[in-house]
Backbone bond lengths (Angstrom), bond angles and torsions (degrees), N, CA, C in turn:
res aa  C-N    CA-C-N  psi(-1)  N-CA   C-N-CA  omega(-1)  CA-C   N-CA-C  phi
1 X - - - 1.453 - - 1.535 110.82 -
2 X 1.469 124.34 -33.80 1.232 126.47 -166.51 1.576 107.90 -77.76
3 X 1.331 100.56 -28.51 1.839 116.13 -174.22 1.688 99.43 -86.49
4 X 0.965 133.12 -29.86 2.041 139.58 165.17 1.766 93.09 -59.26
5 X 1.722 117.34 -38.73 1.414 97.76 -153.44 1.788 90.39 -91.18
6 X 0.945 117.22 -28.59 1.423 114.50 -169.63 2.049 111.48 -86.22
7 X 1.061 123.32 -20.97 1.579 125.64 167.31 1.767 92.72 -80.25
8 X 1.334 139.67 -41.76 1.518 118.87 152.56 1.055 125.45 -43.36
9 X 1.200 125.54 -54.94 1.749 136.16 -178.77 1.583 99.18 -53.54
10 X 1.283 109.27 -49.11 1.582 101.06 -163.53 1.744 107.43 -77.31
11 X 0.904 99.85 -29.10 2.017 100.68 -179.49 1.405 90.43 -88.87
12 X 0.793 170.30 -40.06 1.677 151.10 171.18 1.451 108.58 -56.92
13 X 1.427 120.90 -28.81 1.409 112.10 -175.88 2.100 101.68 -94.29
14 X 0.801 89.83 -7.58 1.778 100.87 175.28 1.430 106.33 -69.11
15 X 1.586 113.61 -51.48 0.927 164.04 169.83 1.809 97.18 -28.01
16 X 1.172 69.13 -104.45 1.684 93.91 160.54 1.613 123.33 -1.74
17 X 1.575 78.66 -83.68 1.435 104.15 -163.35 1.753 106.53 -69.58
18 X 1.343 122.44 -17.24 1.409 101.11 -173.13 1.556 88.06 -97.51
19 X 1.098 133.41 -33.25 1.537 122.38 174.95 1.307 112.48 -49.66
20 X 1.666 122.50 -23.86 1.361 112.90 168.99 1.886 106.13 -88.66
21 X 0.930 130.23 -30.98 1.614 134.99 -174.94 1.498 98.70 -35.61
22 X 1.265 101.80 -50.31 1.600 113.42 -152.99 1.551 104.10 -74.00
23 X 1.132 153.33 -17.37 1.696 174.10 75.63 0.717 80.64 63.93
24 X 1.889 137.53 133.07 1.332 144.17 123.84 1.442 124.24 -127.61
25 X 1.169 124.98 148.47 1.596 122.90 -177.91 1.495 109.03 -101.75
26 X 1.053 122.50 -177.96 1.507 113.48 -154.00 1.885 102.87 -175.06
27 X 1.334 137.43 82.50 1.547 131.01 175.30 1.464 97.54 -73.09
28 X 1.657 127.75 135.47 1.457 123.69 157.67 1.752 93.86 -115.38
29 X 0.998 112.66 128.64 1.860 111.50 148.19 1.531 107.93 -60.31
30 X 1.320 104.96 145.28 1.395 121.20 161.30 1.270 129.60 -136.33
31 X 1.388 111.69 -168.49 1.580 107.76 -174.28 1.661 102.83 -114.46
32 X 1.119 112.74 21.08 1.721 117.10 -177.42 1.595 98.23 -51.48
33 X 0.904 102.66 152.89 1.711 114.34 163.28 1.397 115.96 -129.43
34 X 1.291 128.80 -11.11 1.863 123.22 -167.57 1.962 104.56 -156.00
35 X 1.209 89.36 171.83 1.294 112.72 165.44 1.559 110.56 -41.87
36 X 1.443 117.36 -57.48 1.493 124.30 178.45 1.615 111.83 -49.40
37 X 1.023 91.00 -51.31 2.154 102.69 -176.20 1.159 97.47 -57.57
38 X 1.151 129.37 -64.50 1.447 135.01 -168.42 1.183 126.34 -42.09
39 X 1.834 102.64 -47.50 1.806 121.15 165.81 1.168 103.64 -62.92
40 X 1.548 130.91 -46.07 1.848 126.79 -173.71 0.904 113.89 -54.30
41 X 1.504 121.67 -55.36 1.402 150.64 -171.06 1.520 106.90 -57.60
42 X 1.076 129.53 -43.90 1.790 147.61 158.16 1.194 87.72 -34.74
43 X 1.379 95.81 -99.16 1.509 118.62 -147.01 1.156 115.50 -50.26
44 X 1.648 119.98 -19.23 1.411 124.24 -151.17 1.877 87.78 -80.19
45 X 1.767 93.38 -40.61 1.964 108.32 -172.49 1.352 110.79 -67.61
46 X 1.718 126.01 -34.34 1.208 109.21 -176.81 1.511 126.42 -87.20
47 X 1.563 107.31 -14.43 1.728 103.99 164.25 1.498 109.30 -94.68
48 X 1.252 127.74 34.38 1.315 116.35 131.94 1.267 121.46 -113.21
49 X 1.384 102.50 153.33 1.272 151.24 -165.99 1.819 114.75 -49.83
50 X 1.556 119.88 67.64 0.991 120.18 -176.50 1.481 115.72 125.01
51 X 1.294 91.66 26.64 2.026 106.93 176.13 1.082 84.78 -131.71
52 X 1.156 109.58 152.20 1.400 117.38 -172.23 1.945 107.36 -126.85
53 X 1.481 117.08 -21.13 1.487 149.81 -175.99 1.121 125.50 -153.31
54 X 1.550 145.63 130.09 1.453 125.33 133.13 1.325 95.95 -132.40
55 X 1.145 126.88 165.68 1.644 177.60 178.92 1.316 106.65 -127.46
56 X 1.259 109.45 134.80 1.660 130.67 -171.19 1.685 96.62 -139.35
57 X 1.577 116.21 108.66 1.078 125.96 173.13 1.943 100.94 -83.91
58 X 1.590 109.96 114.67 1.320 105.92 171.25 1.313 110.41 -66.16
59 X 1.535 143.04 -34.52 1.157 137.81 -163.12 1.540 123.76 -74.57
60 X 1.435 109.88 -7.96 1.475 137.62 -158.32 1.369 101.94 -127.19
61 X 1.231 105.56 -31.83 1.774 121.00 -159.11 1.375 114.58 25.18
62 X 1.717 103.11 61.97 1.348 119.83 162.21 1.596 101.66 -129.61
63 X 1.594 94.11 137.08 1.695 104.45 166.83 1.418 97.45 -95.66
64 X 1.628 99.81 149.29 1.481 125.13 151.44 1.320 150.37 -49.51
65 X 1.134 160.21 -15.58 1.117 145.62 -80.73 1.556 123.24 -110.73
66 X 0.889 105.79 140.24 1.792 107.89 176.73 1.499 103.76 -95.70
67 X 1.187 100.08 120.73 2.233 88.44 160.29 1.489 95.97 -147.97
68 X 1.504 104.32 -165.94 1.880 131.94 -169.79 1.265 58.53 -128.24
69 X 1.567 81.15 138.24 1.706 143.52 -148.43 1.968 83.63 -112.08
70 X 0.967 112.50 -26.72 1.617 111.76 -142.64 1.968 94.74 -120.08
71 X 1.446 95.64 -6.36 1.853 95.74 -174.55 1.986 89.38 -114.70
72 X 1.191 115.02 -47.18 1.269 119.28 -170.61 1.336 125.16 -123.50
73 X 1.262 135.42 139.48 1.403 151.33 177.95 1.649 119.85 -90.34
74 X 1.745 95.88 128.66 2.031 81.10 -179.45 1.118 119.49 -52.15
75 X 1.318 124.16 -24.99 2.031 116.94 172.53 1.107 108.29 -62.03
76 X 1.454 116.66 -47.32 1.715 100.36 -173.37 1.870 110.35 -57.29
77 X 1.247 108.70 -37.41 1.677 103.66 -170.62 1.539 100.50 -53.73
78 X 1.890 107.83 -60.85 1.556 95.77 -165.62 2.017 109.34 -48.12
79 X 1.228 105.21 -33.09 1.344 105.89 179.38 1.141 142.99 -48.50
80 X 1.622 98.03 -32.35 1.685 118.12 151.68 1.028 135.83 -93.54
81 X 1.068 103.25 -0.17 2.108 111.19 155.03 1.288 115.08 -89.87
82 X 1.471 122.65 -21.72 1.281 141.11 179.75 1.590 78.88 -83.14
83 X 1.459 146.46 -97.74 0.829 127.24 -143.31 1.619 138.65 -42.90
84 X 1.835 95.63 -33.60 1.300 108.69 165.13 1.569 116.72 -79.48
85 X 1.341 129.49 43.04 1.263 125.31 143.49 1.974 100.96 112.35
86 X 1.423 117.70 -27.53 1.056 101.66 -162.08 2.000 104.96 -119.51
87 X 1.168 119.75 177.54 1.371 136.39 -167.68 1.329 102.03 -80.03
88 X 1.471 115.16 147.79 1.756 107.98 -160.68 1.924 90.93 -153.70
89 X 1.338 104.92 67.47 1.826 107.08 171.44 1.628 90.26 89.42
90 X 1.050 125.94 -133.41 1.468 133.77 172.47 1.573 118.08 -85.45
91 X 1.167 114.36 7.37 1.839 105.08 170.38 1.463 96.08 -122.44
92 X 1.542 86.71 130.07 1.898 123.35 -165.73 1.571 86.52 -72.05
93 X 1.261 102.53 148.95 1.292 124.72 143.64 1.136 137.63 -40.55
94 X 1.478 134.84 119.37 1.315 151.33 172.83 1.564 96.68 -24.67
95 X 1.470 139.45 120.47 1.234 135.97 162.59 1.712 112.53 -69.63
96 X 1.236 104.72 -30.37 2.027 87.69 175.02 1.159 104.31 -78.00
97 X 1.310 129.25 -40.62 1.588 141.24 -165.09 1.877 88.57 -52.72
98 X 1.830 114.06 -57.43 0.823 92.78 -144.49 1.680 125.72 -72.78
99 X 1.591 88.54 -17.06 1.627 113.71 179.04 1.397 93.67 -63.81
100 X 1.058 146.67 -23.71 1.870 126.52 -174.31 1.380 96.18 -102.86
101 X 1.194 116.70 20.82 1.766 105.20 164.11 1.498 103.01 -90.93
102 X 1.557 107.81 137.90 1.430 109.90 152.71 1.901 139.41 -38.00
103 X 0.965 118.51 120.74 1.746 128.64 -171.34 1.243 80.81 -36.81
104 X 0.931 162.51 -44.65 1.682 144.38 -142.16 1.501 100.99 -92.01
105 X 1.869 119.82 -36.27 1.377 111.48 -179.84 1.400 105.05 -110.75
106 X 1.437 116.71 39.89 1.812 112.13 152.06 1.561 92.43 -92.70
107 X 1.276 108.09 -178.66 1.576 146.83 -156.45 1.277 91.87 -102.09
108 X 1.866 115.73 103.73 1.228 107.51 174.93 1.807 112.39 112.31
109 X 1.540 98.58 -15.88 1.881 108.33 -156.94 1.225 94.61 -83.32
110 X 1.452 120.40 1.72 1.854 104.21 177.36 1.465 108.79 -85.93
């Protein structure tokens, strides 16, 4: 019984541990300007597919991001902040995206 509980113990921590390996953090600058950007900019990162978190510091106007290293690529992230309308390190913003942003979250709208 003790040798059943410990070949469990050891594949859960196998387990474990490569589900943590794969963990990476990720700063993008952006072009957010408000409270609104910040929520888009979230939400836009956490329903995709291999972020697992971000946080968007307005004062810095850099998001955070947590993802698997092994589901998603840093291009794809800037790509989906780019897609939702705004600038993500050196890849510009989606131009239709950016025209359906509110005057307050273009560049300049304060």
């Amino acid at each position: 019984m003790k040798t059943i509980k410990l070949i469990i113990a050891i594949i859960f921590a196998g387990i474990f541990s490569s589900a943590m390996a794969s963990t990476d953090t990720l700063k993008v600058k952006t072009s957010s300007q408000c409270e609104d950007c910040k929520s888009r900019i979230e939400n836009k990162l956490n329903f995709t597919k291999g972020v697992k978190s971000s946080k968007l510091d307005l004062t810095t106007k850099v998001v955070t991001v947590v993802y698997d290293s092994e589901k998603i690529k840093p291009e794809e992230i800037r790509a989906a902040i780019a897609k939702a309308g705004y600038d993500a390190d050196t890849v510009p913003a989606d131009a239709k995206a950016y025209k359906r942003l509110p005057k307050c979250c273009q560049k300049g709208g304060h």
